[in-house]
C-alpha positions, 0 to 999 in steps of 0.5 A: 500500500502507497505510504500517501494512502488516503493522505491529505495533501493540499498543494497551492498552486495547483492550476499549472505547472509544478502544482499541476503535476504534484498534485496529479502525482500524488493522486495517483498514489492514492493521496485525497489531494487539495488543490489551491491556487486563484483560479477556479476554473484550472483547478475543477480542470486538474481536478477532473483530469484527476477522477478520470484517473481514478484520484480524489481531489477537491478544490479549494480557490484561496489566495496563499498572501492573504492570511483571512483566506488562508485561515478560512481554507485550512478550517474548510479542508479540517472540515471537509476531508480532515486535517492536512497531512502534507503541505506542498507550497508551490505557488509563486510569482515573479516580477517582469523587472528583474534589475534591482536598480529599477525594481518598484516597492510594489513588484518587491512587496508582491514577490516577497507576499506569494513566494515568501509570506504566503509560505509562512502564512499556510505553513503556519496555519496547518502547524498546529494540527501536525503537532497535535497528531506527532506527525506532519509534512511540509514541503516547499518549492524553493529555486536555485535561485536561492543558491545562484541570485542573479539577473535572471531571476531578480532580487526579490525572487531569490531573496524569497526563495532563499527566504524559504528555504532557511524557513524549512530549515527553522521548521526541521530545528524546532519540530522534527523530535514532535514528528514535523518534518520539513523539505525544500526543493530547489529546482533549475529552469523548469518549463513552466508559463512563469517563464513567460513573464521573463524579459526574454521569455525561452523559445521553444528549443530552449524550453526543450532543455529544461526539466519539466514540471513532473520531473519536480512533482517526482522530488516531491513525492519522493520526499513526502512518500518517505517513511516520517523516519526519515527527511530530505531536507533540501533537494537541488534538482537541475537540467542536465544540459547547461543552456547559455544564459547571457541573453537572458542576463543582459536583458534582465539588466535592460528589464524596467530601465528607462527609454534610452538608457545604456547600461555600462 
C-alpha cells in the first residue's frame, strides 16, 4: 500500500505547472489531494483530469498572501476531508523587472507576499494540527535561485526563495523530535508559463532543455512518500544540459530601465 494512502495533501498552486503535476502525482498514489491556487476554473480542470484517473481531489480557490483566506481554507479542508497531512507550497510569482536598480516597492512587496509570506502564512496555519497528531509534512518549492541570485531571476525572487528555504530549515530545528518534518526543493529552469513573464521569455528549443514540471512533482513525492523516519531536507534538482544564459542576463539588466538608457 502507497505510504500517501488516503493522505491529505493540499498543494497551492495547483492550476499549472509544478502544482499541476504534484498534485496529479500524488493522486495517483492514492493521496485525497487539495488543490489551491486563484483560479477556479484550472483547478475543477486538474481536478477532473484527476477522477478520470481514478484520484480524489477537491478544490479549494484561496489566495496563499492573504492570511483571512488562508485561515478560512485550512478550517474548510479540517472540515471537509480532515486535517492536512502534507503541505506542498508551490505557488509563486515573479516580477517582469528583474534589475534591482529599477525594481518598484510594489513588484518587491508582491514577490516577497506569494513566494515568501504566503509560505509562512499556510505553513503556519496547518502547524498546529501536525503537532497535535506527532506527525506532519511540509514541503516547499524553493529555486536555485536561492543558491545562484542573479539577473535572471531578480532580487526579490531569490531573496524569497532563499527566504524559504532557511524557513524549512527553522521548521526541521524546532519540530522534527514532535514528528514535523520539513523539505525544500530547489529546482533549475523548469518549463513552466512563469517563464513567460521573463524579459526574454525561452523559445521553444530552449524550453526543450529544461526539466519539466513532473520531473519536480517526482522530488516531491519522493520526499513526502518517505517513511516520517526519515527527511530530505533540501533537494537541488537541475537540467542536465547547461543552456547559455547571457541573453537572458543582459536583458534582465535592460528589464524596467528607462527609454534610452545604456547600461555600462
Amino acid at each position: 500500500m502507497s505510504a500517501l494512502k488516503s493522505k491529505v495533501c493540499l498543494v497551492t498552486g495547483a492550476g499549472s505547472g509544478i502544482g499541476t503535476a504534484t498534485a496529479v502525482a500524488l493522486a495517483a498514489e492514492g493521496a485525497v489531494t487539495v488543490l489551491v491556487g486563484r483560479r477556479r476554473g484550472l483547478l475543477e480542470e486538474v481536478a477532473a483530469t484527476i477522477a478520470e484517473a481514478g484520484g480524489t481531489a477537491h478544490v479549494a480557490p484561496a489566495a496563499v498572501d492573504d492570511p483571512e483566506q488562508v485561515a478560512a481554507l485550512v478550517d474548510g479542508v479540517r472540515e471537509r476531508v480532515g486535517p492536512v497531512d502534507v503541505l506542498v507550497n508551490v505557488a509563486g510569482s515573479a516580477s517582469k523587472v528583474r534589475n534591482a536598480r529599477w525594481m518598484s516597492d510594489e513588484d518587491w512587496d508582491a514577490v516577497l507576499r506569494v513566494n515568501l509570506s504566503g509560505v509562512f502564512t499556510l505553513t503556519r496555519a496547518v502547524l498546529p494540527d501536525m503537532l497535535d497528531r506527532g506527525a506532519g509534512t511540509v514541503i516547499t518549492v524553493s529555486s536555485n535561485a536561492a543558491l545562484r541570485p542573479g539577473l535572471l531571476s531578480g532580487p526579490a525572487y531569490g531573496a524569497a526563495k532563499a527566504g524559504v528555504v532557511n524557513f524549512m530549515n527553522y521548521l526541521n530545528a524546532s519540530y522534527r523530535n514532535d514528528g514535523v518534518r520539513a523539505t525544500a526543493i530547489l529546482p533549475g529552469e523548469v518549463d513552466t508559463p512563469i517563464l513567460d513573464n521573463r524579459p526574454l521569455p525561452p523559445p521553444a528549443q530552449e524550453r526543450a532543455t529544461m526539466l519539466l514540471p513532473e520531473d519536480v512533482a517526482a522530488a516531491v513525492l519522493l520526499a513526502a512518500s518517505l517513511p516520517q523516519r526519515a527527511v530530505i531536507e533540501e533537494l537541488l534538482i537541475t537540467p542536465t544540459h547547461q543552456r547559455d544564459l547571457s541573453p537572458d542576463i543582459e536583458a534582465g539588466r535592460r528589464s524596467g530601465a528607462p527609454e534610452g538608457f545604456l547600461p555600462s
